[in-house]
C-alpha positions in Angstrom: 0.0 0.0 0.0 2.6 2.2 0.8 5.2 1.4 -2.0 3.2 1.6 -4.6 0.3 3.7 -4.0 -2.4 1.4 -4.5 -5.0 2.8 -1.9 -7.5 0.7 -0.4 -7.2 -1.8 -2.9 -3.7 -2.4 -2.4 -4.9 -3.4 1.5 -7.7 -5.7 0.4 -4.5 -7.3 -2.1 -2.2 -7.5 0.8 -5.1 -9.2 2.6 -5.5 -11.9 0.2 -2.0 -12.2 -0.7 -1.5 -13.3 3.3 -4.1 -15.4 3.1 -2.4 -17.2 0.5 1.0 -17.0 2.2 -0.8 -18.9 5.0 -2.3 -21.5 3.2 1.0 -22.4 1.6 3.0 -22.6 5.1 0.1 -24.8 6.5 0.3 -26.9 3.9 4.5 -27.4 4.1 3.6 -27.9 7.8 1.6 -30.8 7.1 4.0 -31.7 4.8 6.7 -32.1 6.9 4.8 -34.3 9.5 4.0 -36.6 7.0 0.2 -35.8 7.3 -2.1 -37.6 4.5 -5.2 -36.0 3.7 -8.2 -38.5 3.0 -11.5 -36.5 2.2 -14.1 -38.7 3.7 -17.0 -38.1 5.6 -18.4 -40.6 8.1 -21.8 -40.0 8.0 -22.9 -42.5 10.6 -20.4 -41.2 13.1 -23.6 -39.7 15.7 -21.1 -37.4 16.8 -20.7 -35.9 13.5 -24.1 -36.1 13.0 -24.7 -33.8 16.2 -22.2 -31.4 14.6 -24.5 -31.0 11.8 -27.3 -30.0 13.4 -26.0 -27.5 15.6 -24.1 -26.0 13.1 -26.6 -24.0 11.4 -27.9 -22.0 14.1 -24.6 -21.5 15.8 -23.5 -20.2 11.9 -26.1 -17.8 11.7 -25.7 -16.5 15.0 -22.3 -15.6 14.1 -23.1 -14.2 11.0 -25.9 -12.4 11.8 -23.6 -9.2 13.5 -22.8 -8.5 10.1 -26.0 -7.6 9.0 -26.3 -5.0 12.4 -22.8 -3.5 11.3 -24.0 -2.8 7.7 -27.2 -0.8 9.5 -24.8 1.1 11.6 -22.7 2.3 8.6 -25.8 2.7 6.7 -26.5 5.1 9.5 -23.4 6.9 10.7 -22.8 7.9 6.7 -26.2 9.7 7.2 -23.9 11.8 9.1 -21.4 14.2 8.6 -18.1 13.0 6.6 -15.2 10.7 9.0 -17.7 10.0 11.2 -18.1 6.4 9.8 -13.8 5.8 10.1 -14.1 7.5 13.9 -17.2 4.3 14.8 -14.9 1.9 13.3 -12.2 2.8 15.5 -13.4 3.1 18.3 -15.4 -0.4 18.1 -12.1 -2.0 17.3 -10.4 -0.5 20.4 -13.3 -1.9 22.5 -13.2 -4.9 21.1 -10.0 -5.5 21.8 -9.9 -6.3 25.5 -13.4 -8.3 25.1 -11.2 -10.8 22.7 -8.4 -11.1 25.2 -10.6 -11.2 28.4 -14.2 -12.6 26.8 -13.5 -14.9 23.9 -10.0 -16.1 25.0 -11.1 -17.1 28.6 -14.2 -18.6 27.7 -13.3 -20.2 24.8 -10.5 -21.9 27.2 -13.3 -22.8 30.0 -15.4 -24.2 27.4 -14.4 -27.7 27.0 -14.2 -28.2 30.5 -18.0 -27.3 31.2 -19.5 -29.7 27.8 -17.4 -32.3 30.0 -19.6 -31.6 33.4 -22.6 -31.3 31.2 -21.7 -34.7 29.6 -21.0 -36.3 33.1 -24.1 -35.1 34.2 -23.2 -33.2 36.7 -24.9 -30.1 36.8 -23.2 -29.0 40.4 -19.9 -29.1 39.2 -21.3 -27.5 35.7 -22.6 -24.3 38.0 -19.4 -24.4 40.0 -17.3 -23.6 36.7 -19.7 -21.3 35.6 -19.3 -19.0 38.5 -15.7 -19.5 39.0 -15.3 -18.3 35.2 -17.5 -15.6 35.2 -16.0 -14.4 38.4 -12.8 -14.2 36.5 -14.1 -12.4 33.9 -16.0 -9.7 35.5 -13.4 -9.1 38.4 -10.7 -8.9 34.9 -13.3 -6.8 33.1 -14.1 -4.2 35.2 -11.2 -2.5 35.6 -10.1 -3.0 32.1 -13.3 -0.9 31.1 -12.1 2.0 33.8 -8.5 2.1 32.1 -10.5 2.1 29.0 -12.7 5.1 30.2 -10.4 7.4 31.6 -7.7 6.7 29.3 -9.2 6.7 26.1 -7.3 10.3 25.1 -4.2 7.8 25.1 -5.2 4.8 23.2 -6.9 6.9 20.6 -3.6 8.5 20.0 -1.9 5.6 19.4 -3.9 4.9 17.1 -4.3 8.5 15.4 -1.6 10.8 15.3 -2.7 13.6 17.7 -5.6 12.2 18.6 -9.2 12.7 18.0 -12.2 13.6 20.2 -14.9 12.1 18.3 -13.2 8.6 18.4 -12.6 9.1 22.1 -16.5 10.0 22.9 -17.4 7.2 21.8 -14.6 4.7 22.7 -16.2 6.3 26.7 -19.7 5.2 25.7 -18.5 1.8 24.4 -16.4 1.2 27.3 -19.5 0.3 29.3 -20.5 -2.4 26.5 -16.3 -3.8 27.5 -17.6 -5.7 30.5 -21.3 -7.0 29.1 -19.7 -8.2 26.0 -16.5 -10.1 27.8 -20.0 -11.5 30.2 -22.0 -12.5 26.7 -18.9 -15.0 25.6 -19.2 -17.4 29.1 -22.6 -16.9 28.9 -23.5 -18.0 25.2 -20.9 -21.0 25.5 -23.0 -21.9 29.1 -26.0 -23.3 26.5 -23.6 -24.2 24.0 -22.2 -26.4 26.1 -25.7 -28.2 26.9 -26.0 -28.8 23.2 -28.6 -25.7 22.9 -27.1 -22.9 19.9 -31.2 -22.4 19.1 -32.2 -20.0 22.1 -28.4 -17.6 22.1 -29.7 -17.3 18.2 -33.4 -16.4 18.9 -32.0 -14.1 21.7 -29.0 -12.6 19.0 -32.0 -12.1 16.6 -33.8 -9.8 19.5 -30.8 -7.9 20.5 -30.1 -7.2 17.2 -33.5 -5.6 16.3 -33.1 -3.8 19.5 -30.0 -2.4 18.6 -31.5 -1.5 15.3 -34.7 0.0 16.8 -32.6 1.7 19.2 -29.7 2.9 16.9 -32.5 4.9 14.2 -34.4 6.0 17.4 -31.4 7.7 18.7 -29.9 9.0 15.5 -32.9 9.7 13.3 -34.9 10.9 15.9 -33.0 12.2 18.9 -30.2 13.6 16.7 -27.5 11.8 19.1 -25.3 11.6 16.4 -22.9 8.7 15.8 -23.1 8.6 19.7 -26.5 7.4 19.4 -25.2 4.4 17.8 -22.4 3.6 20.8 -25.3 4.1 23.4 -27.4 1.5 21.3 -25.1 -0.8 21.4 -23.9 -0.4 25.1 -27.5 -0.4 26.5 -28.0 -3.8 24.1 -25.0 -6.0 25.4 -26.2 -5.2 28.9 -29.5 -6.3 28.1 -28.5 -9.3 26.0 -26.3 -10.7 29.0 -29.2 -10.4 31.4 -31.6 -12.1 29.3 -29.2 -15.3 28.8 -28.4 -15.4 32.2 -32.3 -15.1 33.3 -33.0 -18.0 31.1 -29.8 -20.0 32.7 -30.8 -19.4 36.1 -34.5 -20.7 35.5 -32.8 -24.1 33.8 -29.9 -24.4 36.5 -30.8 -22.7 40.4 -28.6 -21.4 42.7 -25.7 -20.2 39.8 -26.1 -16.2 41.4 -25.9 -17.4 44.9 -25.4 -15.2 47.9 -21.3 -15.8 47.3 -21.6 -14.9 44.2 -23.6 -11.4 44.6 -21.1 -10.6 47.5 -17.9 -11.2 45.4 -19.2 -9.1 42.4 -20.5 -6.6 45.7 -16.6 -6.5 46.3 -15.6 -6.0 42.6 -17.8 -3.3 42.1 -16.0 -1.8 45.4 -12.7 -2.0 44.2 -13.5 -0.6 41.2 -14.7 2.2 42.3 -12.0 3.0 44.6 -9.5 2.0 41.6 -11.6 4.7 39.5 -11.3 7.7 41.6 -7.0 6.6 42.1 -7.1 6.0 38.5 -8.7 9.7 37.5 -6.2 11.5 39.7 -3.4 9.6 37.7 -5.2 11.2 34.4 -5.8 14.6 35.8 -2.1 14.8 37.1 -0.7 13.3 33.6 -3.3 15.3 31.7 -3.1 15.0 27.8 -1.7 18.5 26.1 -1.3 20.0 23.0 2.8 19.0 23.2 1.8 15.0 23.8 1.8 14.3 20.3 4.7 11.7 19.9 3.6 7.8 20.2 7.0 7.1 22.8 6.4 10.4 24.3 2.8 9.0 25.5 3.7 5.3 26.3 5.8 5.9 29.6 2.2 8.0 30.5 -0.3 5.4 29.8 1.8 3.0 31.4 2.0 4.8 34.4 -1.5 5.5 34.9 -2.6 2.4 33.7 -0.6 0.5 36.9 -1.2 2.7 39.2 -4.6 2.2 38.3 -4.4 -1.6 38.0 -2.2 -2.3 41.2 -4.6 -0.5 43.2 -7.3 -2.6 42.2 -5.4 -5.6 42.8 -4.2 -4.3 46.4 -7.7 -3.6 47.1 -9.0 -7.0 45.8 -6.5 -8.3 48.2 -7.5 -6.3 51.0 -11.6 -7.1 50.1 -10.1 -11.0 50.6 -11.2 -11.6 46.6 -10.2 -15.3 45.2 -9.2 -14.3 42.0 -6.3 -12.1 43.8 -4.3 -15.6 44.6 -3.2 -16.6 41.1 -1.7 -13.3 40.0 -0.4 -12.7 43.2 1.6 -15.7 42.9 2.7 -15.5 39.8 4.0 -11.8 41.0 5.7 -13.5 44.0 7.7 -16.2 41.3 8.7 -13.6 39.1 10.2 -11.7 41.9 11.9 -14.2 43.6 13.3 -15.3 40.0 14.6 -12.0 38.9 16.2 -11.7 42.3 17.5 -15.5 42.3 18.9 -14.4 38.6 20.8 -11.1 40.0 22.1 -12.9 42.5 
């Protein structure tokens, strides 16, 4: 793209040019181990056949998010001229920590739980449902604070100088960080009793909710393209507590007294971590000079464990569970470097 000038075509050539790169270093991969592929299907295999029909609704209910971005494009070019570029943005940066924290963790927990559910034990099936979305939430919160109050910084890593429009509504979205890392563990709960019909049927809803909403609050109310991140934040709450009303009803007891309590505490240290984490900001205050990408990293960084370390010293103090692995892994890291100096 940038050697010879081909614009955004040249990106969408790179893209399938590494596609192909890929392709051809899998296949020397399999190569190299001597791997021999046979195309048959086993079409009496029950297991494949189980596959098959699950497959369709769990397909569409991945696909169907593309048809709510096209309506919020459709939308935001109703509006004045970058603001399309500004959305995109912004719902990339969000998306980012609801990969590492959402998909990543519960895609890990996930096999573990379709093994409780096939052993039939629906105790032990709760028990790892609240012990990952206890993980998640207490990892999600604070991550949508740092997200909040520094959003001035990540947009200008991403844009030179910055940009207030992308950083509005990176601050809506931020809210929409800790429903959407929630949605993951709690979609893959009914996944993993062999239901992908009723996270569809509730996708479908949320989806014409965010629709309804998103025309209501641009069309109407004139929010803007901040219409459209207020849509969307107000939706993934709403989508999470829907799935996890219809969880409770099938399996009782998952939102226990221990479990209201810890997320009691969370919510606690959160707040306590936001007020340390806005004085960080307010002291390290974005200016017209903070313009250079290493001149803002040592910043960011800064803030960003201050922020984080106070939340995991309160955590500690609030006598939170999830404190004890990181807290270990801190102590061996320490105790490794000093072993190494020594």
């Amino acid at each position: 793209w940038q050697v010879f000038e081909g614009g955004i075509m040249g990106v969408a050539l790179g893209v399938v040019l590494g596609s192909i790169l890929q392709l051809i270093v899998s296949s020397i991969g399999m190569i190299g181990m001597n791997f021999v592929y046979q195309f048959k299907i086993f079409w009496k295999n029950l297991g494949f056949r189980q596959v098959l029909r699950l497959l369709p609704a769990r397909s569409f209910d991945q696909g169907i998010d593309y048809f709510n971005n096209l309506v919020e494009i459709n939308l935001a070019s109703r509006l004045r001229e970058g603001l399309i570029t500004a959305y995109q943005a912004a719902t990339t940066l969000h998306m980012v920590p609801v990969t590492l924290i959402g998909v990543a963790i519960s895609t890990a927990a996930f096999p573990k739980m379709t093994e409780r559910i096939a052993q039939g034990r629906a105790d032990l099936f709760k028990k790892e449902l609240q012990t990952i979305l206890r993980i998640i939430i207490w990892l999600a919160l604070p991550t949508a604070v740092i997200a909040f109050l520094g959003r001035g910084y990540l947009v200008s890593f991403i844009k030179f100088g910055g940009d207030q429009t992308i950083a509005d509504i990176l601050g809506l979205l931020s809210i929409a960080i800790l429903f959407r890392s929630i949605y993951h563990i709690a979609a893959r709960s009914f996944y993993a009793q062999q239901d992908t019909k009723t996270p569809l049927y509730i996708s479908i809803a949320a989806i014409a909710l965010n629709i309804a909403l998103a025309v209501w609050f641009v069309m109407k109310l004139d929010f803007g393209v901040m219409g459209l991140a207020a849509a969307q934040s107000i939706v993934s709450f709403v989508e999470v507590v829907i799935l996890f009303s219809i969880m409770s009803s099938r399996i009782k007891g998952i939102f226990d007294a221990d479990f209201v309590h810890a997320v009691l505490k969370m919510i606690s240290a959160t707040g306590l971590m936001f007020v340390i984490t806005y004085v960080m900001v307010k002291t390290f205050d974005l200016n017209a000079t903070d313009t250079r990408f290493f001149a803002l990293i040592p910043k960011f960084c800064l803030i960003a464990f201050v922020g984080l370390g106070s939340y995991l010293l309160i955590s500690k103090i609030l006598k939170l569970e999830e404190t004890k692995p990181v807290l270990e892994r801190l102590r061996r890291f320490i105790f490794r470097q000093v072993k190494t100096t020594n």
